[in-house]
C-alpha positions, 0 to 999 in steps of 0.5 A: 401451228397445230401440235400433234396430239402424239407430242401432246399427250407426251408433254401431258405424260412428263408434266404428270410425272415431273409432278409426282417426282417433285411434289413434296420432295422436300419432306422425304428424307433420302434413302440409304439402300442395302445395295449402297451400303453393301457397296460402302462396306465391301469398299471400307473393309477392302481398304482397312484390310488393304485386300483389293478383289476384281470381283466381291461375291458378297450379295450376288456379286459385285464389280471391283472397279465401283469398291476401288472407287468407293474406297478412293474416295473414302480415302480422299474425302474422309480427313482421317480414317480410324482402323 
């Protein structure tokens, strides 16, 4: 069968991608955005202040409920938290 050549340029396009995505993946270390770390400390600090919000102002605001689970897993994972 003959492949149109719509699917063949999209195969084309997601090889070039999957390339780029991958090609010396192994030499990059991962990143730490501002965004996560907002997240992790607005999660710590609700949790070592026991002061749970629905919503976190800080940093053009944030949901409560992505903290809440941020600091739940803080609390499960972590084999002591110091405060």
């Amino acid at each position: 069968m003959r492949m149109k050549k719509s699917t063949l340029f999209l195969i084309i396009i997601l090889a070039i991608a999957f390339f780029f995505r991958f090609y010396k993946l192994s030499l990059i270390p991962p990143g730490l955005y501002p965004d996560v770390a907002i997240n992790g400390n607005e999660a710590f600090f609700s949790l070592k202040n026991k002061d749970f919000k629905v919503f976190y102002p800080e940093n053009y605001g944030r949901e409560g409920l992505m903290m809440w689970l941020i600091a739940l897993s803080f609390k499960i994972f972590q084999k002591k938290i110091v405060f």
